[in-house]
C-alpha positions as a printed NumPy array, in Angstrom:
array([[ 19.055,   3.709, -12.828],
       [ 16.307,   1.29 , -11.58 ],
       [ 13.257,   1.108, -13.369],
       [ 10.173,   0.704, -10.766],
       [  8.218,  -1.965, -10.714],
       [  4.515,  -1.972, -11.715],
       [  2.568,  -3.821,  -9.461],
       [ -1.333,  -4.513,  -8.563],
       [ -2.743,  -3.506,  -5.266],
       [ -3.696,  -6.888,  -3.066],
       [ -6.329,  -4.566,  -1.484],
       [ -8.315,  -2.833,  -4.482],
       [ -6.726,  -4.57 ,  -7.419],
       [ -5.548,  -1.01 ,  -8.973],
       [ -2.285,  -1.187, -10.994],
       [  0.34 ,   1.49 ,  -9.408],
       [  4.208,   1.842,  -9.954],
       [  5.971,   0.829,  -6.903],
       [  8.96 ,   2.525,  -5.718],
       [ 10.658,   0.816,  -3.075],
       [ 13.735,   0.258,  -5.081],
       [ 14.064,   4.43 ,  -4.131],
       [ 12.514,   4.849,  -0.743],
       [ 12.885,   8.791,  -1.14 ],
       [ 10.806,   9.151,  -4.097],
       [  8.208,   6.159,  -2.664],
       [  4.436,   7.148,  -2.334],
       [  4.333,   5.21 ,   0.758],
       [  6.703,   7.189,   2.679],
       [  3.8  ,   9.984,   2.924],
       [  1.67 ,   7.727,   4.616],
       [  2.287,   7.723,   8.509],
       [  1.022,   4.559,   9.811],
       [  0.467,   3.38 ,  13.811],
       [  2.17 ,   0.5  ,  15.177],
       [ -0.391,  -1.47 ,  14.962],
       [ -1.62 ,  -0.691,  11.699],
       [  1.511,  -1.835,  10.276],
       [  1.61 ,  -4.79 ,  11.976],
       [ -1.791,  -5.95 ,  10.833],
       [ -0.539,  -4.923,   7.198],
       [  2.048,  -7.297,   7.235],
       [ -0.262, -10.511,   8.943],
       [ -3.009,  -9.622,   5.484],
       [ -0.984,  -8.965,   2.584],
       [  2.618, -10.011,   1.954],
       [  3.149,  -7.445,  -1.056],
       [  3.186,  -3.134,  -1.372],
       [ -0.314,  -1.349,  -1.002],
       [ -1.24 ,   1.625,  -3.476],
       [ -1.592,   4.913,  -1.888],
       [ -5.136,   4.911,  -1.824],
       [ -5.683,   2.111,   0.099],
       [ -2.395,   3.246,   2.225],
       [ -4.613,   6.748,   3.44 ],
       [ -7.622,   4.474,   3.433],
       [ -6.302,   1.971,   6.415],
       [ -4.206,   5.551,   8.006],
       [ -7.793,   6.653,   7.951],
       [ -9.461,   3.71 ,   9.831],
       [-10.872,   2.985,   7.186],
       [ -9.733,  -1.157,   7.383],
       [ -7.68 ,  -3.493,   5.502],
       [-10.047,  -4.916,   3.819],
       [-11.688,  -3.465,   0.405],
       [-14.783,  -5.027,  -0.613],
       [-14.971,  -4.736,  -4.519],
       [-17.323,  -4.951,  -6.581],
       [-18.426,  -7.7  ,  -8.866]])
């Protein structure tokens, strides 16, 4: 059995367990995302968002998270 990968949002910088190596038990498969959402996804960040930030930009709420300093 594959062990998932932790990984660190591009967007918000939060730590989450990706699980892409299982696409049925993957967070991101609840998010339903518009063609052109997804397309901008892939032109700003070439690695897996956390769910957050996934219902965030399924939201309209952008692609881009300001954080703070």
């Amino acid at each position: 059995m594959l062990k998932h990968e932790e990984k660190t949002c591009p967007r918000c910088g939060r730590t989450f367990e990706c699980k892409a190596n299982n696409p049925v038990r993957c967070e991101c498969a609840l998010v339903e995302l518009d063609d052109r959402a997804l397309q901008a996804l892939h032109g700003c960040y070439a690695d897996c968002l956390c769910l957050d930030c996934l219902r965030a930009i399924a939201a309209g709420q952008g692609l881009h998270l300001e954080r703070a300093l």
